[in-house]
C-alpha positions as CSV (number, residue, x, y, z in Angstrom):
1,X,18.5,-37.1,-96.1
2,X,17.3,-33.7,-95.3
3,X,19.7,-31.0,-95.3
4,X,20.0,-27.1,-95.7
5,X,22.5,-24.1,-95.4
6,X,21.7,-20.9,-93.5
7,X,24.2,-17.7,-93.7
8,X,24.1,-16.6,-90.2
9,X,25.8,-13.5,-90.7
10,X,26.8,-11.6,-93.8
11,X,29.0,-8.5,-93.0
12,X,32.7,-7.9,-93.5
13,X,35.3,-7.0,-91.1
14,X,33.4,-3.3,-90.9
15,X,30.5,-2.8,-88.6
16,X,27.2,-2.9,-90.7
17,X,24.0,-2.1,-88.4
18,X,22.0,-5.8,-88.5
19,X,24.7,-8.0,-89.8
20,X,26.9,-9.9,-88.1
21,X,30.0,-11.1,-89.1
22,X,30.8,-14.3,-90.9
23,X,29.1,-17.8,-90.0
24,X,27.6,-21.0,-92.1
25,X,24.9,-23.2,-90.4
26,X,25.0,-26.6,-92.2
27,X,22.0,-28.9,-91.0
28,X,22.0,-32.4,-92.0
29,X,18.6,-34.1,-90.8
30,X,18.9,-32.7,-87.2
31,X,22.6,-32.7,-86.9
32,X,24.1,-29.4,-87.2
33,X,27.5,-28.0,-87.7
34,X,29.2,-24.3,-88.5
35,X,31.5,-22.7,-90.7
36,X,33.0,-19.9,-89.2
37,X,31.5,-17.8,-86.2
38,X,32.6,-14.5,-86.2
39,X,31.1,-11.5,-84.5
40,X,27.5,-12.3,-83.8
41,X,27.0,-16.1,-85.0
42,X,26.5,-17.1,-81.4
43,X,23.1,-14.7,-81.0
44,X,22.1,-15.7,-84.6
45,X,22.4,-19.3,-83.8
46,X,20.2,-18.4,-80.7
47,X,17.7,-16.5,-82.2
48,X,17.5,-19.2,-84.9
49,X,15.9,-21.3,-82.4
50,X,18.7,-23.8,-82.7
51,X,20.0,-26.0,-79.8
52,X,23.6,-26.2,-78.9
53,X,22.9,-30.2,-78.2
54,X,22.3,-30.8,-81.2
55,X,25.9,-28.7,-82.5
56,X,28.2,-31.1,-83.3
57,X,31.5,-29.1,-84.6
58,X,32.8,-25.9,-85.8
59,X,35.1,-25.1,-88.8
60,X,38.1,-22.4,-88.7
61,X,38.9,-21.2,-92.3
62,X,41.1,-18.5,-90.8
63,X,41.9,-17.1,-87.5
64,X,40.8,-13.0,-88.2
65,X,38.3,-12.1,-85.9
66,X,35.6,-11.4,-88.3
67,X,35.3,-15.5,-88.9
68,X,36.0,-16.8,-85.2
69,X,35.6,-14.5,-82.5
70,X,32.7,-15.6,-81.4
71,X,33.9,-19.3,-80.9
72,X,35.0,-19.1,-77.2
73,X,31.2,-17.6,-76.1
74,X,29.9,-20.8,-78.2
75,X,32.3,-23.4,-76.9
76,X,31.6,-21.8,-73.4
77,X,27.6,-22.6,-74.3
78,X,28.7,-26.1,-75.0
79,X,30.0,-26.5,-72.1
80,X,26.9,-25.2,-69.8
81,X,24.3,-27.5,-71.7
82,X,26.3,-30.3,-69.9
83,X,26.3,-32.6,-73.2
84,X,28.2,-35.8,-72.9
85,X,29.0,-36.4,-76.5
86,X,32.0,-35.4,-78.3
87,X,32.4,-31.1,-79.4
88,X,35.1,-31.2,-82.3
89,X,36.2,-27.9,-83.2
90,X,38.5,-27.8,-86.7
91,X,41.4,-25.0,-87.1
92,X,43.9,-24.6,-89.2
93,X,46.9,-26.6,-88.2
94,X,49.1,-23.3,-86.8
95,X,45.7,-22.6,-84.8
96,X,45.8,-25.9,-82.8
97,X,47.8,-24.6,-79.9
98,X,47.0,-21.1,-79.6
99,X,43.5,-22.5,-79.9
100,X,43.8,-24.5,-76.8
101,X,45.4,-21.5,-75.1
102,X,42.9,-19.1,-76.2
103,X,39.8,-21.4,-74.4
104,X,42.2,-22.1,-71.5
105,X,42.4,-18.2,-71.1
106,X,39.1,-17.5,-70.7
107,X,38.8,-20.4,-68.3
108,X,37.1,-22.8,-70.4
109,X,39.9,-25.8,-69.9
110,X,39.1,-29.0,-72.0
111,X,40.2,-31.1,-69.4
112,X,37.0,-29.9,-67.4
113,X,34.4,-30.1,-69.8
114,X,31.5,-32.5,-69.8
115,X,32.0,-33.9,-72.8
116,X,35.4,-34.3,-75.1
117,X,36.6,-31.3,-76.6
118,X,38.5,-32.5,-79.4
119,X,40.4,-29.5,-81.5
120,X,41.7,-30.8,-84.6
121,X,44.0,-29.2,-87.1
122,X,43.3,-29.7,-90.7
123,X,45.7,-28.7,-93.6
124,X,45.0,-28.2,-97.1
125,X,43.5,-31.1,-98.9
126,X,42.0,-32.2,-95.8
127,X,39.0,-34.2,-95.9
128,X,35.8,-34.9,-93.4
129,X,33.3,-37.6,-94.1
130,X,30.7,-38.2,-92.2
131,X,27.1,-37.2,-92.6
132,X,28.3,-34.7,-94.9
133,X,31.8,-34.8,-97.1
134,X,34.2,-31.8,-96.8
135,X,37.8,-30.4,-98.2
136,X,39.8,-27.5,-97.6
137,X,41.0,-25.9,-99.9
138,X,44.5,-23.8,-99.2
139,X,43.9,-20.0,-100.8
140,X,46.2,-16.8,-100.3
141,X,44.6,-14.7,-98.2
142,X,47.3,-14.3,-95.7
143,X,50.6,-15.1,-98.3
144,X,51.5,-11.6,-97.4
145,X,52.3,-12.5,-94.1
146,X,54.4,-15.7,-94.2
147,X,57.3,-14.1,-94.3
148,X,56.6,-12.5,-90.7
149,X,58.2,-14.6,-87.6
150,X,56.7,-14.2,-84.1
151,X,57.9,-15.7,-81.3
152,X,57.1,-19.0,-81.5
153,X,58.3,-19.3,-85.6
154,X,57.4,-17.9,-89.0
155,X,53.5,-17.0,-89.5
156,X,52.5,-19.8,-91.9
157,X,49.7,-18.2,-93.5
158,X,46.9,-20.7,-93.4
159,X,43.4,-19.3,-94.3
160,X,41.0,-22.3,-96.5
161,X,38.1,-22.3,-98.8
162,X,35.8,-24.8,-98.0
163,X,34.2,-27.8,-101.0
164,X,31.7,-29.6,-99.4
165,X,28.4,-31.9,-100.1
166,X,24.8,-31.6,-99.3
167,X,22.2,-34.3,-100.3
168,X,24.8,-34.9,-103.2
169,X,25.2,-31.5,-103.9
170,X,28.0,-29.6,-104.2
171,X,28.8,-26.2,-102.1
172,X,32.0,-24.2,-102.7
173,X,32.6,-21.8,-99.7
174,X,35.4,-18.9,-100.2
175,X,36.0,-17.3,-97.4
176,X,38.5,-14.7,-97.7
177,X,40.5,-15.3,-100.2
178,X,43.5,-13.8,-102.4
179,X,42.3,-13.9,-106.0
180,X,40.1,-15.4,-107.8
181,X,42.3,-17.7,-109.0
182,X,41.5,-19.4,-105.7
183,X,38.7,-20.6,-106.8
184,X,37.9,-20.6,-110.2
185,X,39.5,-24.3,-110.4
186,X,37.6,-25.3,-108.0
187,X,34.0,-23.7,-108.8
188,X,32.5,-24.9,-111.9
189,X,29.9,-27.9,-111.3
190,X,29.0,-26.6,-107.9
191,X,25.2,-26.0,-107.2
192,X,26.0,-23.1,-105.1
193,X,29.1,-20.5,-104.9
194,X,29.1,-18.6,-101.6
195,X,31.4,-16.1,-102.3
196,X,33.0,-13.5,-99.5
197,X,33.3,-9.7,-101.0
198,X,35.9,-8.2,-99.5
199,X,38.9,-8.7,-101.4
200,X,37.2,-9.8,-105.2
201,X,38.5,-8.0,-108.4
202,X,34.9,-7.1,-109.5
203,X,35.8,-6.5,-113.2
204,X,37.6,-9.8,-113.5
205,X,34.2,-11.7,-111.7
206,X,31.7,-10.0,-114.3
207,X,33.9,-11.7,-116.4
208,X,34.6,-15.1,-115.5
209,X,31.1,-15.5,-113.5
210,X,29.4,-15.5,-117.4
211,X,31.5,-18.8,-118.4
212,X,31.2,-20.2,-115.1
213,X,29.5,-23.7,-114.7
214,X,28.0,-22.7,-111.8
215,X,23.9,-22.8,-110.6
216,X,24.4,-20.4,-108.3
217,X,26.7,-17.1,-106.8
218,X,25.5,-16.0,-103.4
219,X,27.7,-12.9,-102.3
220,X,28.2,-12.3,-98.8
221,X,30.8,-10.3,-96.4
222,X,30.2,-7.3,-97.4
223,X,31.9,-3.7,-96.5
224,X,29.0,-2.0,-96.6
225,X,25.0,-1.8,-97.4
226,X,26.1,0.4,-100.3
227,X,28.7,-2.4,-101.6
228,X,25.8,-5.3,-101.3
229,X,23.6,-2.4,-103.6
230,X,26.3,-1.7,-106.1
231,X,26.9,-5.5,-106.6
232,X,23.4,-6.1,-107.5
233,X,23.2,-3.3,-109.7
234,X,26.8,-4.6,-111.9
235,X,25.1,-8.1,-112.1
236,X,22.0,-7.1,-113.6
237,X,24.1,-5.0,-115.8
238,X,26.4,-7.5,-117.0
239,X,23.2,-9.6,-117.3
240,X,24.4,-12.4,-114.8
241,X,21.0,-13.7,-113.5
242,X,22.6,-16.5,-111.5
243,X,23.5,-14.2,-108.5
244,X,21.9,-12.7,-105.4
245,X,23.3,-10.9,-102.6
246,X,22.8,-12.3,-99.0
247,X,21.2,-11.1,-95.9
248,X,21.3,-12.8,-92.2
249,X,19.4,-15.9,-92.0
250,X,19.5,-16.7,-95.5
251,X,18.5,-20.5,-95.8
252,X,19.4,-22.9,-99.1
253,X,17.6,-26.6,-99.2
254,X,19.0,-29.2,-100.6
């Protein structure tokens, strides 16, 4: 098996000039699938070379803009390669109908398309096995809002972390998340920590980072070029060599 991750876009929720917003490209032999695809993912993925054929899914951690706007202009590219095998796209559960409504508002209707368009809410604990093995992982990103009711019922909250398995290594993907407590159960034994900026506690990672099991901390997401300096700067002054700072197109082996 041949596989490799690419970090198709590296900025926050902020505009950063040559960055986009969050997206994971997982290739396994010459099957592809993404994490996230906020703000610019689609052009990376194009650029990239990459061929929407050969796309197989996309995964939601979290429905803020900055991690899946992008997903109706890719879905719509889906739909104009006229592909006749199955598109799966992966939300959290309380996505699964505003999902469907979102793609039906911009007039790309499932019903129409080519090929099934299957959108599948996951929950926490939620596995995928298939050429590659994936779990969610629940964090508390959005806790702060579950106490907020719209009009179709209270907000659940649902934003994941994603554990998942390349050529029998191990990848733990953050997202956003709520604390670091998120994680740190979850992080030692992993080849590779990709780990979203925004909302860290910086002296508590210098920290932890030093006993962490962990090959690898890639930091992504980032507020701003400054921010992506700065953290380069603390880790070679806490003497943590296992960390580097991403940039768009960023590609891991395995």
């Amino acid at each position: 098996m041949s596989a490799s991750l690419t970090i198709l876009g590296t900025a926050g929720g902020g505009p950063i000039p040559h960055r986009a917003k969050s997206g994971l490209l997982l290739r396994v032999d010459d099957r592809l699938s993404l994490i996230d695809c906020g703000g610019g993912i689609y052009q990376r993925f194009v650029d990239s070379g990459h061929d929407f054929n050969a796309l197989d899914r996309v995964f939601i951690s979290h429905t803020h803009p900055d991690h899946m706007s992008d997903l109706p202009v890719i879905v719509q590219a889906i739909y104009l390669t006229g592909r006749s095998t199955p598109f799966e796209i992966y939300v959290p559960e309380e996505f699964t109908e505003p999902c469907r409504n979102l793609l039906s508002s911009t007039y790309l209707f499932p019903d129409r398309f080519p090929c099934p368009l299957k959108i599948i809410g996951y929950g926490d604990r939620f596995t995928f096995r298939r050429d590659f093995e994936l779990t969610a992982i629940a964090n508390s990103h959005l806790a702060k809002f579950r106490t907020r009711e719209t009009g179709t019922g209270m907000v659940r909250g649902e934003c994941f972390s994603f554990a998942f398995s390349l050529a029998g290594k191990w990848v733990l993907y953050s997202s956003d998340i709520g604390s670091l407590d998120d994680l740190i159960p979850h992080w030692d034994g992993c080849e590779c920590v990709i780990l979203e900026a925004a909302h860290i506690d910086w002296s508590r990672f210098w920290v932890e980072a030093k006993v962490a099991c962990v090959g690898e901390f890639i930091i992504t997401h980032f507020l701003s070029e400054a921010q992506a300096f700065q953290i380069q700067q603390n880790a070679r002054a806490h003497d943590i060599s296992n960390l580097q700072t991403a940039h768009d197109g960023m590609t891991k082996s395995f």
